[in-house]
Structures are given as structure tokens and as C-alpha cells.
C-alpha positions in Angstrom: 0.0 0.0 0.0 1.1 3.5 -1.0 -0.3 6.1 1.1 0.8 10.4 -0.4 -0.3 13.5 1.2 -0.9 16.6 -0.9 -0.5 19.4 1.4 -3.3 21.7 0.5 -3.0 25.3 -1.5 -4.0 28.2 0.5 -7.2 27.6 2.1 -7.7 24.0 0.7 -7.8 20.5 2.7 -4.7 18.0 1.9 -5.5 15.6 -0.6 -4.7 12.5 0.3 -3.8 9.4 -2.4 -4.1 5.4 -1.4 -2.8 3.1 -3.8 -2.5 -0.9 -3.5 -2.0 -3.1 -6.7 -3.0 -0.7 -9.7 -6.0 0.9 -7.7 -6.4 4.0 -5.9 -8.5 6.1 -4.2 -8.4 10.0 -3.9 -9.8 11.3 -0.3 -10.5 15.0 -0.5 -9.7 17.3 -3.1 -9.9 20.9 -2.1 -11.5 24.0 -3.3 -12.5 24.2 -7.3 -9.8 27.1 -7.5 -6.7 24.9 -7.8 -8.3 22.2 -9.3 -6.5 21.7 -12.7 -3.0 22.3 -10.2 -4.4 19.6 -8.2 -4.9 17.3 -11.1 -1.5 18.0 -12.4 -0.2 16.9 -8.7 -2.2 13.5 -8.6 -1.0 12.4 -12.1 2.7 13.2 -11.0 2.2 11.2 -7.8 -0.5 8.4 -9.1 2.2 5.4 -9.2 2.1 4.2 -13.0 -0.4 2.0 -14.4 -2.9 2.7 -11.0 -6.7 4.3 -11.6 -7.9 6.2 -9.3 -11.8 4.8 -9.1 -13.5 6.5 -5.7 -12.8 10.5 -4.7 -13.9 9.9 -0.9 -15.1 13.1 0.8 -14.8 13.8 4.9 -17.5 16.5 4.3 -18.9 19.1 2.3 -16.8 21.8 2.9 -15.8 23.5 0.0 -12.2 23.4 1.2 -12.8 19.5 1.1 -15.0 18.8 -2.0 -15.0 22.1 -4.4 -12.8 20.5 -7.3 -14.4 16.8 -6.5 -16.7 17.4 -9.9 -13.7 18.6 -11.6 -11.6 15.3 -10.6 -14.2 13.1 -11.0 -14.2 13.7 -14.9 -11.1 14.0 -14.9 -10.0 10.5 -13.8 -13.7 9.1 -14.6 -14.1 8.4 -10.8 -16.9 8.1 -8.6 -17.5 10.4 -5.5 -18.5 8.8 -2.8 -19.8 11.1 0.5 -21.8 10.5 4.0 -25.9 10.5 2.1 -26.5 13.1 4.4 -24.6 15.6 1.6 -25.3 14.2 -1.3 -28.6 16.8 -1.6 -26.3 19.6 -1.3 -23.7 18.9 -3.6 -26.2 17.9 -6.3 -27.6 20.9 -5.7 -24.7 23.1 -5.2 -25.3 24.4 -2.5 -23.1 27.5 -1.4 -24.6 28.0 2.0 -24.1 24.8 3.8 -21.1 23.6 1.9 -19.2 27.1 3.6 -18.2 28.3 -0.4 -20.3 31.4 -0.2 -18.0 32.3 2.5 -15.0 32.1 -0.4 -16.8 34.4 -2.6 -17.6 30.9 -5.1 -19.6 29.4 -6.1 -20.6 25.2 -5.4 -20.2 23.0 -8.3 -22.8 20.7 -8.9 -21.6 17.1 -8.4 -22.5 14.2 -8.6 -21.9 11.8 -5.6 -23.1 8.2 -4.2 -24.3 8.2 -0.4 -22.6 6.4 2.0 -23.5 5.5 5.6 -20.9 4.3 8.6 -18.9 1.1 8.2 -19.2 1.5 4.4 -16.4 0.0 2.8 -14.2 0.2 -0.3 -11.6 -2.4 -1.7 -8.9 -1.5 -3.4 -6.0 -3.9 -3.9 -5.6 -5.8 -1.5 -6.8 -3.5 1.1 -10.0 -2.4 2.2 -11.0 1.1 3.6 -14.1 2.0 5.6 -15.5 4.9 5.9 -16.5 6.1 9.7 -19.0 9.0 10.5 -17.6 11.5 12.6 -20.4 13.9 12.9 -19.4 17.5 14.6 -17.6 20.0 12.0 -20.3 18.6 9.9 -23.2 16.6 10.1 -21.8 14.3 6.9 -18.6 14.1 8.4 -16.2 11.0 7.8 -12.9 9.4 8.9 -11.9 6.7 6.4 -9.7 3.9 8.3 -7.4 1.2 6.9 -7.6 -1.3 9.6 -5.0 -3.2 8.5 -1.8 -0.3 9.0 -4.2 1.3 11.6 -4.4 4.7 9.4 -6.8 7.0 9.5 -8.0 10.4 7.2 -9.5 12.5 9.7 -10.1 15.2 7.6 -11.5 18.4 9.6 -12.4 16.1 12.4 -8.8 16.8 13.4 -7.2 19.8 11.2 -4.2 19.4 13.1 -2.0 18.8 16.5 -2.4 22.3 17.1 -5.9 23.1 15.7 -9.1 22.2 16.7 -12.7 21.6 14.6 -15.2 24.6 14.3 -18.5 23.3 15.1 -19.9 27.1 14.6 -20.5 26.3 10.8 -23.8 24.7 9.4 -25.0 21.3 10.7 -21.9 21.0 13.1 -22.7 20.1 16.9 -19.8 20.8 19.6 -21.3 16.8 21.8 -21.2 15.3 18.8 -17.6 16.5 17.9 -16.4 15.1 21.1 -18.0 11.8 20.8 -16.5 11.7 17.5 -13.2 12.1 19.1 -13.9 9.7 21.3 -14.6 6.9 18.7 -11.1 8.0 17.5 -9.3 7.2 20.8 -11.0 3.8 20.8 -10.1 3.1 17.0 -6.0 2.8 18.7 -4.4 4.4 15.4 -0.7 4.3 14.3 -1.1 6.9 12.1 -3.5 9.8 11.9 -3.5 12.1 8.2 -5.0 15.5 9.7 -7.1 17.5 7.4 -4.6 20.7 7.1 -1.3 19.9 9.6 1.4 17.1 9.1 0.4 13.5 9.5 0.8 12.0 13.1 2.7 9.3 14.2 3.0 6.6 17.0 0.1 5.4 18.7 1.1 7.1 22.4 1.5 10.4 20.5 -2.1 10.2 18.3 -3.5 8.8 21.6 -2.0 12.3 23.8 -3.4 14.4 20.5 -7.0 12.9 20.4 -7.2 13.4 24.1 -6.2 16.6 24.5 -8.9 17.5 21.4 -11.2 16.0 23.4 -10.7 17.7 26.7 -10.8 20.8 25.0 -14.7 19.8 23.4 -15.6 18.7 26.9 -14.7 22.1 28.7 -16.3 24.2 26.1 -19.2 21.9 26.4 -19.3 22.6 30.3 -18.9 26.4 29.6 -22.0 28.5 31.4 -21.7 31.2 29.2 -19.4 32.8 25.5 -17.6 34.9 27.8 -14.6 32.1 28.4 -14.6 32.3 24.3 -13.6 35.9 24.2 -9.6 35.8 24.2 -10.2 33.5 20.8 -8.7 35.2 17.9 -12.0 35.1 15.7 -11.2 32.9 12.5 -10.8 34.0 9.0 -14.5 33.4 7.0 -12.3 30.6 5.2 -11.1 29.2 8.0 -12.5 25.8 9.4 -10.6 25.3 12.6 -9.9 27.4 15.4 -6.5 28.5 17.0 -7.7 29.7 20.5 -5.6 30.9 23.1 -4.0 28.7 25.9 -6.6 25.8 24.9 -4.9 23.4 26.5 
């Protein structure tokens, strides 16, 4: 199995490629405004003579799914997403999907529904996709079991960054439950939706924990006053960087 981040451009999500035996999958895709760059990175990266056949979306973020119509022509694959977003995408919906706030507009695509425990082969390995409602109410992890490797996407933007729940559908409990299925899942390696990959399961383990603290304590918050020393995120933004958190 050949597993390549694509660090995202600008505002977009990494792109993540997974290869086994000829066949691939592509898991996010970013925003539609890089999409013919991001093309140009797959096929330099696709290892030869592998198809990609499934884009897999974590949500329907624009930053996650913009370019996924684009891509899906171009490599004639088929999007697969949670079935709670396949209404918006087909519709292109700029509100829930977050690309009104980029001044864009949402592609209309195309996608299949998918529901928890869903699972693609590839190769010889198979993927399944989790739901991890909380950024989004569509939102997925998808898991190899077999190298205990997980694409979080904006579940976990990064070490240092934690989910917005502020946007549409999101749900702060259900973002910490989320995190808590992650804990129990005992990962090796954890591909964040915007930081560096993590590594190790004691390390991933002391990451997911301390995301989940910081749900729980906002959670038991009385009032927004304790959220006034955040620096307010950009409109583009998906994750937030507040102060002292831990």
C-alpha cells in the first residue's frame, strides 16, 4: 500500500492518495480554485499504471469537496460522501457547503451516499468509511484497519488546531464523541485535514485526548464569555487556534 499527502493550496484541505495493486482512491480534493493544479499533482504522484476509481469526501466543505466534480471527470471516478450531503452537492449548495464564504460558487456534483462502516476495496486492502459527525453533520474518517491509518479530515485539522463546530450542521457533543470513537479506534497513524500527518500510537492517543478535553470544557462552559480571548477565525477558515486551549 502506497499512502501520499498533498499538502493543501492556501485555504484548501490535503488531498490524500491510497494506492494498492494498480488501484487507488483519492480522499478530499480541495476548493475548485486549484483544481487543474491539483490534477497535475495526482497524475505526477498516481504510481504508474494505477486508476484512481473512488474521490472519498470527509465533508462538504468546500475546502474539502470544491474540485471533486472537476476530478471526477477527470480521472472518470466516482464520488463517494456521508448520504446526508449528497442533496447539497447535487444541488450546489453554497450555504451549507461554507463556499459562499470564499466568494464561489458550489459545483454541482454528482456523488453516491454512503452511511458508517461503508467500505471500499482497493488492492488488496479495504478502507471504511466512519462517520464522525461534529464540524459537519456528513462528516467521515476513512480507516485502513489493516496499518491502523486514519484520514480525519476536519475532524482533526491538526496537532495544534481544533474543529469549528460554529458552521452549518456542526454540533460541539457530537464533535467530542466523534473524538472519542477515535481514541478507541488505537491508530498508528493519523493524516489530519490541514497539519502534518501523526505518528506513534502514544503520541495520536495524547493528540486525540487533548482535542477531546478541550470539546468537553467548552461543552461545560456557562456562558461565551470564556470564548472571548479566541482570535476570531478567518471566514475561510474551518478550525480554530484559541488561546492557551490546552
Amino acid at each position: 500500500m502506497q499512502v501520499i499527502r498533498l499538502p493543501g493550496i492556501h485555504h484548501d484541505a490535503n488531498s490524500v492518495l491510497i494506492c494498492d495493486s494498480g488501484d487507488g482512491v483519492l480522499v478530499d480534493c480541495g476548493t475548485s480554485w486549484y483544481q487543474l493544479l491539483v490534477e497535475e499533482r495526482i497524475r505526477g504522484q498516481l504510481p504508474k499504471n494505477s486508476e484512481i476509481s473512488n474521490i472519498l469526501l470527509t465533508s462538504r466543505r468546500f475546502n474539502h469537496c470544491g474540485a471533486s466534480s472537476y476530478i471526477s471527470s477527470a480521472f472518470d471516478a466516482e464520488v463517494l460522501i456521508h448520504k446526508s450531503a449528497v442533496n447539497c452537492l447535487s444541488g450546489g449548495d453554497h450555504f451549507s457547503t461554507w463556499a459562499s464564504r470564499f466568494n464561489s460558487d458550489m459545483p454541482s456534483t454528482n456523488a453516491t451516499g454512503i452511511i458508517d462502516e461503508h467500505k471500499i476495496e482497493i488492492g488488496k486492502i479495504s478502507i471504511e468509511g466512519i462517520h464522525l459527525p461534529g464540524h459537519s453533520i456528513d462528516s467521515m474518517g476513512f480507516f485502513v484497519e489493516s496499518h491502523d491509518l486514519l484520514v480525519s479530515g476536519s475532524t482533526i485539522p491538526s496537532e495544534k488546531h481544533v474543529s469549528r463546530w460554529d458552521l452549518p450542521t456542526g454540533c460541539l457533543p457530537d464533535l467530542a464523541d466523534s473524538i472519542e470513537l477515535l481514541i478507541d479506534l488505537d491508530l498508528n497513524i493519523l493524516i489530519t485535514g490541514f497539519g502534518e500527518q501523526i505518528k506513534g500510537k502514544n503520541k495520536i492517543k495524547s493528540v486525540l485526548e487533548k482535542h477531546r478535553d478541550f470539546f468537553d470544557k467548552c461543552i461545560d462552559f456557562e456562558n461565551n464569555e470564556r470564548f472571548a480571548d479566541w482570535e476570531k477565525p478567518a471566514q475561510t477558515v474551518t478550525f480554530l487556534t484559541p488561546k492557551n486551549w490546552d
